[in-house]
MMTF fields as JSON, N, C-alpha, C and O atoms, coordinates in Angstrom:
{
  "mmtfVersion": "1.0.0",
  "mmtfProducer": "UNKNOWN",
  "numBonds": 327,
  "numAtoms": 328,
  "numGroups": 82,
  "numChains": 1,
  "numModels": 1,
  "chainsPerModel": [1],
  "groupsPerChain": [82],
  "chainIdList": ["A"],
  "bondAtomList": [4, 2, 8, 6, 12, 10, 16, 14, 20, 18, 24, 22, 28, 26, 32, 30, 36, 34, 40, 38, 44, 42, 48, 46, 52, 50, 56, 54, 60, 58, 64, 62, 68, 66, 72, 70, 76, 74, 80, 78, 84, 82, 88, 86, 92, 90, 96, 94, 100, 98, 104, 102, 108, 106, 112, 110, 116, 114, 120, 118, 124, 122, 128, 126, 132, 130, 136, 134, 140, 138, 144, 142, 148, 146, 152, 150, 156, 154, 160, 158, 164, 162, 168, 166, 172, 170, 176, 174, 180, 178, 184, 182, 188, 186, 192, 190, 196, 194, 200, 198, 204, 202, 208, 206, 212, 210, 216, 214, 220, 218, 224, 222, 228, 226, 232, 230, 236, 234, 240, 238, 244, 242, 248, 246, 252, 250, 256, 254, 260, 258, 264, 262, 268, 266, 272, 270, 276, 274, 280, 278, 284, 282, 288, 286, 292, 290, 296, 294, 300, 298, 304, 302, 308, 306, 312, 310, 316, 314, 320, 318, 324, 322],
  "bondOrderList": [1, 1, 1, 1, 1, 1, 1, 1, 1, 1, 1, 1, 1, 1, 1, 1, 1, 1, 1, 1, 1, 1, 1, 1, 1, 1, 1, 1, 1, 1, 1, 1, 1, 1, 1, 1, 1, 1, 1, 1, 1, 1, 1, 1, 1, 1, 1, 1, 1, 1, 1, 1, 1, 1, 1, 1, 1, 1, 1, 1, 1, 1, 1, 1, 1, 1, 1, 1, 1, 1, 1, 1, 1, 1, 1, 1, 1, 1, 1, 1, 1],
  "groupList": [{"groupName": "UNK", "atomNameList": ["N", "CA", "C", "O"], "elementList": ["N", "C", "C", "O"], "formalChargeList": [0, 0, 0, 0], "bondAtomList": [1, 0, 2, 1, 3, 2], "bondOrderList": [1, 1, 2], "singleLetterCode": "X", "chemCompType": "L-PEPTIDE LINKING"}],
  "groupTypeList": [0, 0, 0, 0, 0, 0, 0, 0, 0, 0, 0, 0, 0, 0, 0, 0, 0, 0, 0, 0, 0, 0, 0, 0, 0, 0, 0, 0, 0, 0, 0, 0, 0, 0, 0, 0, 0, 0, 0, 0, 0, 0, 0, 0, 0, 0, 0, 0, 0, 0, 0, 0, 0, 0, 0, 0, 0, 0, 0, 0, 0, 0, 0, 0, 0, 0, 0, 0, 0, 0, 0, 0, 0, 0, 0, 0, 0, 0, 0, 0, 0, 0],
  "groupIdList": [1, 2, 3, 4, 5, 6, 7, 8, 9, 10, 11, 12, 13, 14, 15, 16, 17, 18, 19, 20, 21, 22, 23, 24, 25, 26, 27, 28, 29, 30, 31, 32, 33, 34, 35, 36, 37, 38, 39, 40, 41, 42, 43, 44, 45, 46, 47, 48, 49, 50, 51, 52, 53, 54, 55, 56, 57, 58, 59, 60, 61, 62, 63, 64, 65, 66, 67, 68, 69, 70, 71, 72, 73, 74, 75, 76, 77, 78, 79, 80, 81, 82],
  "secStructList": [7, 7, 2, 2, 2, 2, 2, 2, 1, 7, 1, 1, 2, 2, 2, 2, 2, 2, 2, 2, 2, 2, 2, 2, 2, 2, 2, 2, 2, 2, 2, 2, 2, 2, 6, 6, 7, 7, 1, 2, 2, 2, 2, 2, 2, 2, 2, 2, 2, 2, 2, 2, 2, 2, 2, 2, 2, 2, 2, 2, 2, 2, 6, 2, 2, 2, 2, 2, 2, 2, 6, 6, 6, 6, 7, 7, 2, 2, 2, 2, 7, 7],
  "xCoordList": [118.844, 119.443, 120.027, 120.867, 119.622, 120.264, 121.5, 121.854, 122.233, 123.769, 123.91, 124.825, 123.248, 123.313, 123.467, 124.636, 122.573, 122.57, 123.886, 124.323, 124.364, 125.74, 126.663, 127.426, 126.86, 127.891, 128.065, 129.124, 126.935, 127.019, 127.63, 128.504, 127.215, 127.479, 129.459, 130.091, 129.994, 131.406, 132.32, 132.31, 133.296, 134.035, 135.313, 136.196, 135.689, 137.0, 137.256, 136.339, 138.745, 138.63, 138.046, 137.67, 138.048, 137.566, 136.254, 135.797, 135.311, 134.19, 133.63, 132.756, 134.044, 133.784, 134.174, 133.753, 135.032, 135.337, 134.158, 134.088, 133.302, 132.377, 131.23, 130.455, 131.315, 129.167, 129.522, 128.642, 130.71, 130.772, 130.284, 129.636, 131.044, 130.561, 128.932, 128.231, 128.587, 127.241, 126.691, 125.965, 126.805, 125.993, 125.713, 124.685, 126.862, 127.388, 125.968, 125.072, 125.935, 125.44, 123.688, 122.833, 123.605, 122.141, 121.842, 120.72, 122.536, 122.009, 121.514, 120.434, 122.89, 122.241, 121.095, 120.196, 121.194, 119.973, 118.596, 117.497, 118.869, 117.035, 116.939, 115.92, 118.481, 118.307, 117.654, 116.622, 118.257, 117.618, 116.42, 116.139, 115.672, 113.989, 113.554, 112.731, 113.963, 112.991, 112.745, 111.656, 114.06, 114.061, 113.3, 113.4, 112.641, 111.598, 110.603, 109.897, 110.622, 108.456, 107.66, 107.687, 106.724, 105.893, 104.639, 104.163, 104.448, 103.292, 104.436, 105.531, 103.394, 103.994, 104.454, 105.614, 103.375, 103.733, 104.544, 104.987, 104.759, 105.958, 107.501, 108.548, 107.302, 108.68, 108.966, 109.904, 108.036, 108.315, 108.567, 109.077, 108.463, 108.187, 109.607, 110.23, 110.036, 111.616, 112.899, 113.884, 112.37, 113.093, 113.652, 114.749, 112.777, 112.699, 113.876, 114.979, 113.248, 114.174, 116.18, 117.221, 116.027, 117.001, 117.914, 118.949, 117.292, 117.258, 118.387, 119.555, 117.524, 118.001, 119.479, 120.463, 118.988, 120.35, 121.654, 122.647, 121.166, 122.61, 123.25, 124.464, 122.322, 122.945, 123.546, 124.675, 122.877, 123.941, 125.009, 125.658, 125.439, 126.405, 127.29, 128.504, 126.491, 127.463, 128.292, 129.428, 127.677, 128.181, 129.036, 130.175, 128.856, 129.959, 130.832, 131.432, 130.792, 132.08, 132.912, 134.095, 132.2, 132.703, 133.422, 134.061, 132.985, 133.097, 134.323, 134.993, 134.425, 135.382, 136.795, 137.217, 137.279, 138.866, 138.53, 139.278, 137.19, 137.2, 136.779, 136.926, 136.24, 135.385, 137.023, 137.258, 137.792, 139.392, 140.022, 140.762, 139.812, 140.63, 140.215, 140.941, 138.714, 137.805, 138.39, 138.75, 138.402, 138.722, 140.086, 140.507, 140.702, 142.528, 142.719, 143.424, 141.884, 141.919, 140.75, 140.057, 140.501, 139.807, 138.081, 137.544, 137.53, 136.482, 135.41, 135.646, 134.205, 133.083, 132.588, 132.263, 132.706, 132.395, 131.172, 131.106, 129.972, 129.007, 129.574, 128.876, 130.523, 130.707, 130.497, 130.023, 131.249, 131.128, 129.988, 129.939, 128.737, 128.004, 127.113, 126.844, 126.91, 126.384, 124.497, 124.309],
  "yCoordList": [98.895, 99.827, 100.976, 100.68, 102.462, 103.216, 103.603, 103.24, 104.441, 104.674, 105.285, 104.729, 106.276, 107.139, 105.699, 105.37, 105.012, 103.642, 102.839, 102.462, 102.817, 102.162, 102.68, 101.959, 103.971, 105.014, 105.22, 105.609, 104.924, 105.295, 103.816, 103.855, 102.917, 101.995, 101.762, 100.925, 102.588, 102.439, 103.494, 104.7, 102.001, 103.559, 103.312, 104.111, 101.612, 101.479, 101.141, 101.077, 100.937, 100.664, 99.095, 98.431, 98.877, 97.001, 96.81, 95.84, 98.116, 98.427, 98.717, 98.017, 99.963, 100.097, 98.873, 98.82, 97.952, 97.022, 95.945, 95.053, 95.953, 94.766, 95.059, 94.321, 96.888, 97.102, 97.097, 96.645, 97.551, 96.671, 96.066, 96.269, 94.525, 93.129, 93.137, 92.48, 93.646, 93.446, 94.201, 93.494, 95.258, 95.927, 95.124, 95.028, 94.758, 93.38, 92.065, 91.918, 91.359, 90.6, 90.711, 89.825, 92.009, 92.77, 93.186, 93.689, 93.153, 93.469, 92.154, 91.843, 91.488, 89.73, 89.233, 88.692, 89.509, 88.312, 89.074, 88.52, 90.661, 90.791, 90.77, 90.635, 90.966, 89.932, 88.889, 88.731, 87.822, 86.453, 86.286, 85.122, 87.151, 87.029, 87.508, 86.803, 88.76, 89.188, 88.297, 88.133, 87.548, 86.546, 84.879, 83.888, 84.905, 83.786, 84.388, 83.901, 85.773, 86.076, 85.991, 86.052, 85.835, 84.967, 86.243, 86.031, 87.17, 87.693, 89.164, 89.47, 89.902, 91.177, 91.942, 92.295, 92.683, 93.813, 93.151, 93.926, 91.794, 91.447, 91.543, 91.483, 91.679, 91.623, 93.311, 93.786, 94.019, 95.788, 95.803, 96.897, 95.193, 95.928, 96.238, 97.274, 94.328, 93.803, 94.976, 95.479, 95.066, 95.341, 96.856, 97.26, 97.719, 98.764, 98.669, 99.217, 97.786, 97.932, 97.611, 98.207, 96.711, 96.565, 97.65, 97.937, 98.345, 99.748, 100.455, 100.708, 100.709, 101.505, 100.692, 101.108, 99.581, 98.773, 99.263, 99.684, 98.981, 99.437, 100.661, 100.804, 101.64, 103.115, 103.199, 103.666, 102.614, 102.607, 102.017, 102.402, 100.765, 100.148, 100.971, 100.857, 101.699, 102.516, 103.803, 104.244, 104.028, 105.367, 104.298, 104.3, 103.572, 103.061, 103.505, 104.573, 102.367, 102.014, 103.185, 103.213, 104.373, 105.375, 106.484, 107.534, 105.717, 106.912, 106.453, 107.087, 104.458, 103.964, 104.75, 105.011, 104.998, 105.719, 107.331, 107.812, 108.032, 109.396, 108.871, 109.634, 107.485, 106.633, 106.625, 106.946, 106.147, 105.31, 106.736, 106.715, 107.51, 108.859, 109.784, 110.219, 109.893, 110.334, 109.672, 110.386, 107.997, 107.937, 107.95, 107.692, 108.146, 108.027, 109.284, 109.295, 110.467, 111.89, 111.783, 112.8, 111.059, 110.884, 111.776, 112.445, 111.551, 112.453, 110.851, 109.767, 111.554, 110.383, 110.214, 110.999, 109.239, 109.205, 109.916, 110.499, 109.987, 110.383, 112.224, 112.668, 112.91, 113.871, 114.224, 115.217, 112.545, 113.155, 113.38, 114.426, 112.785, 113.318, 114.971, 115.74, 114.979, 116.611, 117.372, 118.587],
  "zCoordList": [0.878, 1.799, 0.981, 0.131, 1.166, 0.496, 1.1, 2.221, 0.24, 0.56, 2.054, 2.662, 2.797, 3.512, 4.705, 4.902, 5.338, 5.533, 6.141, 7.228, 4.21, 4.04, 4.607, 5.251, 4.547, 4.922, 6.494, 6.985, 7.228, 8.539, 9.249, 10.115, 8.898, 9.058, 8.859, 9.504, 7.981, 7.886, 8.952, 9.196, 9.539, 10.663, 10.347, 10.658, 9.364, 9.163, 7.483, 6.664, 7.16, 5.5, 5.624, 4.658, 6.297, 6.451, 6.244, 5.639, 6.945, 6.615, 5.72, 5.209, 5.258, 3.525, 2.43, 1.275, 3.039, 1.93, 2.138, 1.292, 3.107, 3.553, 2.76, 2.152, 2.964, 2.726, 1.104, 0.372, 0.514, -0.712, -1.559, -2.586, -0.48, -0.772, -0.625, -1.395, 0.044, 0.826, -0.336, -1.035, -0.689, -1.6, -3.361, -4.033, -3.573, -4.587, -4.134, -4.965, -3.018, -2.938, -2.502, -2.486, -2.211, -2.441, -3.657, -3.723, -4.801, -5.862, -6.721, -7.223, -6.65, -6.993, -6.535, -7.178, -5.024, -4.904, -5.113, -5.133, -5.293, -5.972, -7.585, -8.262, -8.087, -9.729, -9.678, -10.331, -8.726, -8.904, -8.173, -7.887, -7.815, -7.022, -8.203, -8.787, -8.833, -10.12, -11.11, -11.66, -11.406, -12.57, -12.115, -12.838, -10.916, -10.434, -9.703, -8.82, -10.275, -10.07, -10.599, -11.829, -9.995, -10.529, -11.484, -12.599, -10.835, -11.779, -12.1, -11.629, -13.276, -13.558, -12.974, -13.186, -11.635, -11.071, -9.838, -8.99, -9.693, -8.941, -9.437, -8.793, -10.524, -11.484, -11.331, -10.689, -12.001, -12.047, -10.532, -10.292, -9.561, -8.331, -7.983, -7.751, -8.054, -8.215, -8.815, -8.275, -10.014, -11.154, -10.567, -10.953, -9.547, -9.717, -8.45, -8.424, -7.424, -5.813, -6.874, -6.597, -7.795, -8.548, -8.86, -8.258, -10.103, -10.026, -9.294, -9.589, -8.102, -7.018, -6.072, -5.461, -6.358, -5.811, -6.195, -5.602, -7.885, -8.572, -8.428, -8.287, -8.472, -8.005, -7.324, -7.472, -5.816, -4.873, -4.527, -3.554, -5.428, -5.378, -6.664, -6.833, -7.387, -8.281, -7.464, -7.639, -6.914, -5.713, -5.094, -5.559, -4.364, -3.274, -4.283, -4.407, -5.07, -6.089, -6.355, -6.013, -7.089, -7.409, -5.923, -5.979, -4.8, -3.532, -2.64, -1.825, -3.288, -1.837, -1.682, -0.555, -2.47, -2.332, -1.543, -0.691, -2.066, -1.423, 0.155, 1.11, 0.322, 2.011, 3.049, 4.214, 2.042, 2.03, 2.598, 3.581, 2.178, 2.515, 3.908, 4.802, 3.699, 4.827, 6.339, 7.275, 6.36, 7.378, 7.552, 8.68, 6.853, 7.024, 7.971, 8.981, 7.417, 7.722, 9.165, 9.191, 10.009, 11.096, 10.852, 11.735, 9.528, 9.104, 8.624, 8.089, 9.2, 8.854, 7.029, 6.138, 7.115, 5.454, 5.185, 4.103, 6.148, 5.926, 5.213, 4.302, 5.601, 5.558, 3.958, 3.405, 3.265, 1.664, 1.354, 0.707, 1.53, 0.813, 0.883, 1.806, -0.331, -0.279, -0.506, -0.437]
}
């Protein structure tokens, strides 16, 4: 799931603290599918959705306090991004 996704999906801080977790536990479990595939281009395929996982759990991470503020200020998180 990319961030844009994540973001719409948040309307409270309870929310942003969930897709989080959720983003945390979407990155694990395609660690642990890559690390029991079975042929090559199943692994690169993995490796790559991986990849992209992390980014976006690197953005949450880096975004929840500006997410935290957005809605304090009655503004959609979607707004941060540019």
């Amino acid at each position: 799931m990319d961030l844009r996704k994540r973001l719409e999906k948040i309307v409270t801080v309870a929310d942003a603290e969930k897709q989080l977790e959720l983003a945390k536990e979407y990155v694990k479990r395609i660690r642990n599918e890559a690390k029991k595939a079975g042929s090559l281009a199943e692994k690169l395929a993995l490796n790559e959705k991986h990849k992209e996982a992390e980014g976006v759990l690197r953005k949450l991470r880096l975004m929840i306090f500006d997410i935290e503020d957005a809605i304090a200020a009655g503004q959609s998180p979607l707004s941060l991004l540019k």
